[in-house]
N, C-alpha and C positions, 0 to 999 in steps of 0.2 A: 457299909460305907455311907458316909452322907455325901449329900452333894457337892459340898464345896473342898471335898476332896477328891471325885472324879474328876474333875476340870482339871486338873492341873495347872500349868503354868502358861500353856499360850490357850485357854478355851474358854476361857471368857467373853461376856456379851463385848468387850473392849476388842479383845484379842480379835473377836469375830468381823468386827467392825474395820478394826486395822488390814485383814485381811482381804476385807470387799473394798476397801478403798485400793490396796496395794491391786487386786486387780484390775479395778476398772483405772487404776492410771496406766498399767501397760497397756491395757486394751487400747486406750487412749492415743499412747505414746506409739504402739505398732503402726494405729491408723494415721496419727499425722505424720510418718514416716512415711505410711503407702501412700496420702494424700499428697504429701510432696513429691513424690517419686510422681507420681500422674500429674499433677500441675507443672512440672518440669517437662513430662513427656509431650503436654498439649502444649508451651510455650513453642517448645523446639518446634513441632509440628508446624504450630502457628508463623514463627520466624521462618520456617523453609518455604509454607505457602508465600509468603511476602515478597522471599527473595523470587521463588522464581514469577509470580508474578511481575516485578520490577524487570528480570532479566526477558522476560516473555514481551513487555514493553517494550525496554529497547529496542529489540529485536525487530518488532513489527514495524517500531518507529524506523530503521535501517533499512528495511525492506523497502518501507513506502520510499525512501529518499532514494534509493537507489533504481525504484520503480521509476518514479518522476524524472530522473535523470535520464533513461533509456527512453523513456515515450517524447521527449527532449530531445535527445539525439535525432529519433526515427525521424520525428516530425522536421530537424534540420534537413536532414536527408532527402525526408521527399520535398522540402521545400525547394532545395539545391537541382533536384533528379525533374521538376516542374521546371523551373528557370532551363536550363539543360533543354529538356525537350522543346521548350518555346523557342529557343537560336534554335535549333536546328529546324524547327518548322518556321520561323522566319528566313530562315539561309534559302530552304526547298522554295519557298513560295518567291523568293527575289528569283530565283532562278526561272520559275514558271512563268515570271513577269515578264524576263528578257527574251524569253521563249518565245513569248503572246505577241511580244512587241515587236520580235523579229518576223515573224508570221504574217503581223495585221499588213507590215511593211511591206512584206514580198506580195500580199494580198494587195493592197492597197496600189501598188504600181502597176501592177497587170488589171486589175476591175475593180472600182471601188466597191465594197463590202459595207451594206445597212445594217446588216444584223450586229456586226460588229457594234458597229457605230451604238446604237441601243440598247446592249449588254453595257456599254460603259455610260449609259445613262442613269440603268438601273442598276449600279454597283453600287454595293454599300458602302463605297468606302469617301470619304471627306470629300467636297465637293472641290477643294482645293488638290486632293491628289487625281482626282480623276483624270484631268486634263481638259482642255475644251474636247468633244464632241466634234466639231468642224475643222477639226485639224486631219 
């Protein structure tokens, strides 16, 4: 037999040739399928990191506002619960006043009282509320 009757009809350096291209285009073609198939997997991935960072945002941003709001509140609170305790320790001390002043009175008719007299010299409080001293 000679050669160019072994070859038959697909064994040709042509035929060889068509066949290594016919493979290396599946090869080709399998891989940009599995390349898309992974470029599709990394978007998705990519798009869910995104969203929940965005919802991770809001989130925090809610928090913080809703934090700001309660430390806003508190702070009304004690601002209110300060005012509150200032009458009531202004109410106690008028009382203590009419006390002192009923006292100095009942003191004052029976023996006059210096020490008195000298505590409301050295009261701290407005030289117009003290009173004269000589009364």
């Amino acid at each position: 037999m000679s050669e160019p009757e072994r070859e038959g009809p697909g064994s040709g350096p042509e035929a060889v040739g068509e066949a290594l291209r016919s493979a290396v285009e599946r090869t080709l073609a399998a891989t940009a399928e599995s390349a898309t198939g992974t470029r599709d997997r990394a978007q998705g991935v990519l798009d869910d990191v995104v969203r929940r960072s965005r919802s991770a945002r809001e989130d925090i941003a809610r928090r913080g506002e809703s934090a700001t709001s309660r430390l806003a509140d508190a702070i009304g609170e004690l601002r209110a619960a300060d005012t509150e305790s200032l009458r009531r320790i202004e109410a106690r001390l008028e009382l203590v006043e009419r006390r002192l002043g009923a006292l100095e009175g009942a003191a004052g008719s029976a023996k006059p009282n210096t020490e008195s007299q000298a505590e409301v010299e050295t009261s701290p409080l407005e030289p117009d509320e003290q009173g004269d001293p000589r009364d």
